[in-house]
C-alpha positions as CSV (number, residue, x, y, z in Angstrom):
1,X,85.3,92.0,113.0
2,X,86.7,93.4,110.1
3,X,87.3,97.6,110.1
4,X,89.8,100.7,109.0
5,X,93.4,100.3,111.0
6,X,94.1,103.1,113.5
7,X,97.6,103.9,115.1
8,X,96.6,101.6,118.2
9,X,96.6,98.7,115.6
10,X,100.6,100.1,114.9
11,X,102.1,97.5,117.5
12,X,100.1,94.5,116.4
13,X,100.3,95.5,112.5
14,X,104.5,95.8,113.1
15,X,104.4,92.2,114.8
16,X,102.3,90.2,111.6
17,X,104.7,92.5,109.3
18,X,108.0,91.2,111.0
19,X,107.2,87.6,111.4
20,X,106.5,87.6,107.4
21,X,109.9,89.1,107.4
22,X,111.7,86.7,109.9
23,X,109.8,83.4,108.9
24,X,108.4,83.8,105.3
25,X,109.0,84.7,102.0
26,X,105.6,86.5,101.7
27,X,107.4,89.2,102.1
28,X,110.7,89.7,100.0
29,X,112.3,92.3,103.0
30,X,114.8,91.7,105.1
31,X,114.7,94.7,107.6
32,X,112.1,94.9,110.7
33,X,109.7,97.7,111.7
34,X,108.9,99.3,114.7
35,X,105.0,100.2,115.6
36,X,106.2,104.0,114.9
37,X,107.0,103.0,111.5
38,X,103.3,101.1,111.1
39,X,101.8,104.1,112.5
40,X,103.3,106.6,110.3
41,X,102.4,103.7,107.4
42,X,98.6,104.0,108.4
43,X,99.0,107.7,108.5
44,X,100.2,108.3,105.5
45,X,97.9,105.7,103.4
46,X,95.1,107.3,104.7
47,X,96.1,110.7,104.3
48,X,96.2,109.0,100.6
49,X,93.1,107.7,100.9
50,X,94.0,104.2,100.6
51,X,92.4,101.9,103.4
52,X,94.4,99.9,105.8
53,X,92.0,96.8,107.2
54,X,92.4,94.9,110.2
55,X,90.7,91.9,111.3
56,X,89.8,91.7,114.7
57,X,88.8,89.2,117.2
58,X,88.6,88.9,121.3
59,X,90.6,92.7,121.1
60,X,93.0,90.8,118.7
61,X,94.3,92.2,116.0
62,X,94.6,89.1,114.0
63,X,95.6,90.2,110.4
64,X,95.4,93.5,107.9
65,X,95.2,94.4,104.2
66,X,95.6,97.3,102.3
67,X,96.7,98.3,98.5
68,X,98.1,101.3,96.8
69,X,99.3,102.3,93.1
70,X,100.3,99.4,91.1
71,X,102.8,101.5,89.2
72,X,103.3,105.1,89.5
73,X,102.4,106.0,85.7
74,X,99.0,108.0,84.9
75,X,97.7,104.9,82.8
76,X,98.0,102.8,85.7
77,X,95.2,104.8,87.7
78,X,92.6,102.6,88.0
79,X,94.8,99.2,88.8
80,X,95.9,98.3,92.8
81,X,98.6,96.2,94.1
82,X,97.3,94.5,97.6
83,X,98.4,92.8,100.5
84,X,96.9,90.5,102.8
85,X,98.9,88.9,106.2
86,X,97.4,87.1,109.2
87,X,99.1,85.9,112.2
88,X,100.2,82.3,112.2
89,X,97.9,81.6,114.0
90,X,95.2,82.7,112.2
91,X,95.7,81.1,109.0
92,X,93.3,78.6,107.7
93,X,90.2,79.5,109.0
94,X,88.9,81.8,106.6
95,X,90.6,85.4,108.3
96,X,92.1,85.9,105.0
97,X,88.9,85.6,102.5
98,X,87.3,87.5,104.7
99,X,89.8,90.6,104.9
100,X,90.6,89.7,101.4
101,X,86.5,90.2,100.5
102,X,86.3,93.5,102.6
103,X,89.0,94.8,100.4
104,X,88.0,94.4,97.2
105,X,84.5,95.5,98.5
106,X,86.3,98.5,99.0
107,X,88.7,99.0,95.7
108,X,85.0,98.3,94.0
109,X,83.3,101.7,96.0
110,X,86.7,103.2,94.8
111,X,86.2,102.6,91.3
112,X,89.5,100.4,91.1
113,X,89.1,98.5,88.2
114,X,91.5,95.6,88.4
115,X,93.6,94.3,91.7
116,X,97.0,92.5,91.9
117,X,98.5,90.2,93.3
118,X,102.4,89.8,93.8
119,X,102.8,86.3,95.7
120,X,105.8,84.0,95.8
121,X,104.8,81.4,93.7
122,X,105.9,78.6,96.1
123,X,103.2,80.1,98.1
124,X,100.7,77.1,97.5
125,X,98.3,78.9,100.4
126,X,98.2,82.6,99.3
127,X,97.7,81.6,95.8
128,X,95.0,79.1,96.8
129,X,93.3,81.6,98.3
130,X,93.3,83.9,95.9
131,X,92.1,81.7,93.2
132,X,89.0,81.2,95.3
133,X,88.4,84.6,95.1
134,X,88.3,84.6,91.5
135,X,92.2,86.1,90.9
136,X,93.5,84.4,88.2
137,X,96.9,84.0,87.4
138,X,98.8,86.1,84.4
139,X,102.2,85.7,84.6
140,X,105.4,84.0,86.4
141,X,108.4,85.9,86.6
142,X,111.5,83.2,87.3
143,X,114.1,84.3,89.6
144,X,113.4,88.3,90.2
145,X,114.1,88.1,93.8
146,X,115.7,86.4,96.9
147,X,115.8,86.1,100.1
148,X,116.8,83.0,102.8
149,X,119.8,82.0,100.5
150,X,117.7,80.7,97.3
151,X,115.8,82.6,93.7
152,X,112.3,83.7,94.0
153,X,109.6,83.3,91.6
154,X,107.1,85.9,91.2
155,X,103.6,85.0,90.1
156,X,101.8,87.8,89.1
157,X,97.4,87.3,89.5
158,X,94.7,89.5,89.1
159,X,91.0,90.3,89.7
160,X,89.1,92.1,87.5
161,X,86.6,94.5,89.7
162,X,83.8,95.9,86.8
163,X,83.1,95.6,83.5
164,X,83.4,98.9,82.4
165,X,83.7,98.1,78.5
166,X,86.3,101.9,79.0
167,X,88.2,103.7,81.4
């Protein structure tokens, strides 16, 4: 079951979040979170009025998603930056399509007209993924960020949401 994130989700958000940070280099930070922090997080994106999914299963909280401003600028109104994390294990069995197609259902009803995606681009799965979803990919940035002793590359892929010929 896919649905909106509420503070009871916090604890379970925090743990996904912290593994990424400990184990991956999905995400490029180094510092841990605390289910206060996740709770304030969901807070305070919805208080925005951007969502915060979570994908549920057996009481589970398996994975979440969520996106925000892609650049603070006026000009950049109608353009997201998401994220998308799952568990371990709860990769590779179709979790993150599914959270990934729930959230661009809902960028779409928000009149977002085109969604990015910031991956490492060593990550063969997450941009797999998001090339089966129709993301395509724009850009490499070589060497903008670090983490576990080595240089990141940064691809950059997006998903245009309508075809509105103007703003």
């Amino acid at each position: 079951m896919i649905r909106p994130a509420t503070p009871l989700d916090a604890a379970a958000i925090a743990a996904i979040y912290n593994a990424a940070v400990r184990e991956t280099t999905a995400i490029w930070n180094t510092t841990e979170v605390d289910a206060a922090d996740r709770a304030d997080w969901i807070a305070a994106r919805a208080a925005s009025g951007l969502p915060v999914l979570v994908f549920e299963a057996a009481g589970a909280v398996l994975g979440y998603a969520t996106y925000g401003p892609f650049r603070p600028q006026d000009g950049f109104c109608a353009t997201v930056e998401h994220s998308v994390y799952l568990a371990a294990e709860a990769r590779g069995a179709g979790r993150g399509a599914a959270l990934m197609a729930a959230l661009i259902a809902h960028a779409r009803g928000a009149g977002v007209h085109v969604m990015v995606a910031a991956i490492d681009a060593s990550n063969a799965p997450s941009m797999r993924l998001h090339e089966r979803l129709g993301f395509a990919q724009v850009g490499v940035m070589p060497q903008v960020g670090q983490k576990f002793g080595r240089w990141l590359d940064l691809a950059l892929l997006q998903l245009v949401l309508d075809e509105r010929p103007q703003p």
